[in-house]
Residue, then its C-alpha position, 0 to 999 in steps of 0.5 A: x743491353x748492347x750498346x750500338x756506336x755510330x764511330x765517326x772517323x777511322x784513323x788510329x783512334x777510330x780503328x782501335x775502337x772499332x778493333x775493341x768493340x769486335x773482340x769484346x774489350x769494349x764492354x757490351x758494344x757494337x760499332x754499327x756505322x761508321x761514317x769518313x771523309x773517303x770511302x775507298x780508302x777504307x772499303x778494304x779494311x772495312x770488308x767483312x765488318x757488320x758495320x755501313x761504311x758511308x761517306x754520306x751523314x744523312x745514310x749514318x744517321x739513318x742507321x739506329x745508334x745508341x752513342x757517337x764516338x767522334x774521332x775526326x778532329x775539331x771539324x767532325x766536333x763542329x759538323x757532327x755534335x749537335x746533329x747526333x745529339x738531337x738524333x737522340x744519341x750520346x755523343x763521346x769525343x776526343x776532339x774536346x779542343x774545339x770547345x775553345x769555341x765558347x759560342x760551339x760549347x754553348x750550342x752544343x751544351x743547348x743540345x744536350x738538355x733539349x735532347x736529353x742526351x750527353x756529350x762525354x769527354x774521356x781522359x784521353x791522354x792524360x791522367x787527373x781529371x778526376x782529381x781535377x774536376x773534384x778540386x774545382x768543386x772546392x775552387x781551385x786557385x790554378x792549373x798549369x799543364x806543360x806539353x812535350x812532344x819530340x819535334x816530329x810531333x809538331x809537323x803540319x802545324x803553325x810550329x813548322x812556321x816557327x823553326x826548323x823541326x828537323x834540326x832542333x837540338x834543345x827543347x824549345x817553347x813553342x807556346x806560352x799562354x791559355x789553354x784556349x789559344x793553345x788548342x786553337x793553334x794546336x788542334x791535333x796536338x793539345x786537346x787534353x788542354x781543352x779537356x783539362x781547361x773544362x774540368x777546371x778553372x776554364x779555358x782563359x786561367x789554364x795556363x798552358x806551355x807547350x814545348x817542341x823536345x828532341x830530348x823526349x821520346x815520349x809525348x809528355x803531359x805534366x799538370x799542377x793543380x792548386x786549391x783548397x783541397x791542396x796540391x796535385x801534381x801528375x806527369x804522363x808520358x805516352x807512347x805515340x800512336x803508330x798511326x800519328x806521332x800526334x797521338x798517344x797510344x792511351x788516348x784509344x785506350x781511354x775512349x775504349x775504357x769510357x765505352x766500357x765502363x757505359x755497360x759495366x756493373x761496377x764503375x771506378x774513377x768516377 
């Protein structure tokens, strides 16, 4: 069965979705709808597509959709979750940071059940989670991840108010505490915390650091994680998103991956 995408977004995840589904590589899949903040920014590339390109939520709605992959940011997460959950869709998003919000991850848990539907959370630009979410069955005494990206990454966010960006030589420690507060500083940069934080021991006992680095290319994700089944030790460097240097190239990868694997006959990694 053809699973139809509502895509909520358009930006360097959104159109690599979008680009996969329309050439098979996102399983059996088509996106249908596609909701943005500016319709003329998008009409050209959106000419000739089977999709409704809208700026209006009650005409995205309106169109019949299986599932919802939001890739707006924390604010398409806050405005769009629970409305597509009790549109009876699923709901598949990147922007997991938002989830710091205890009240919004409650409400939106709310949602899900009375709804019957799921909300879904793809590894995004991380590796481990599923080591992770396993170990916490067991109990898991902590998890720390270290975040570094070259200092380009981290313009447009509270690190600009910090230091010079454009003159940093040696890495430095722009955060240091919970992965909850890390995503609400860092809402572009660091949702794989907040992802990380939820497959394990929570927002407040994961403990984040986060670092500005000229002497990396590659946005670089390092996670420990202990507990009763032992150790697990994991590092990530991502190409970043040619788009935003924010993003890494695998994060589409792993939203197409997770589309995928909804009409696959044989799921690995679960």
């Amino acid at each position: 069965m053809t699973i139809r995408i509502g895509l909520i977004g358009l930006g360097a995840i959104g159109k690599a979705v979008a680009r996969a589904a329309a050439e098979g590589r996102a399983g059996d899949s088509q996106v249908v709808a596609v909701l943005v903040r500016d319709e003329a920014k998008h009409r050209q590339a959106s000419a000739g597509q089977p999709w409704l390109l809208t700026s209006d939520p009650e005409r995205f709605f309106s169109v019949p959709a299986d599932l919802v992959v939001e890739a707006a940011g924390h604010e398409g997460l806050r405005s769009y979750a629970i409305p597509s959950l009790l549109a009876g869709r699923d709901y598949l998003t990147v922007s997991v940071g938002a989830f710091a919000d205890d009240d919004l991850l409650a409400r939106v848990k709310e949602a899900a059940a009375s709804s019957g539907r799921r909300v879904m959370v793809p590894s995004g630009a991380i590796g481990g989670l599923d080591a992770v979410s396993a170990g916490a069955v067991g109990g898991l005494e902590s998890v720390t991840i270290t975040t570094r990206k070259p200092p380009k990454a981290w313009k447009g966010t509270v690190a600009e108010g910090q230091l010079d960006l454009d003159s940093v030589t040696e890495p430095v420690c722009i955060y240091e505490g919970s992965a909850r507060e890390a995503a609400r500083l860092y809402p572009q940069n660091v949702n794989v915390q907040a992802a990380l934080a939820l497959a394990g021991i929570g927002m407040d006992r994961t403990s984040s650091r986060v670092f500005a680095d000229p002497t990396v290319q590659l946005n670089t994700h390092e996670i420990v994680a202990r507990g009763a089944f032992g150790e697990v030790r994991i590092t990530i460097a991502n190409v970043p998103s040619d788009e935003s240097p924010k993003t890494g190239r695998i994060t589409a990868m792993s939203v197409i991956k997770a589309i995928r694997n909804l009409t696959a006959p044989v799921v690995i990694g679960l």
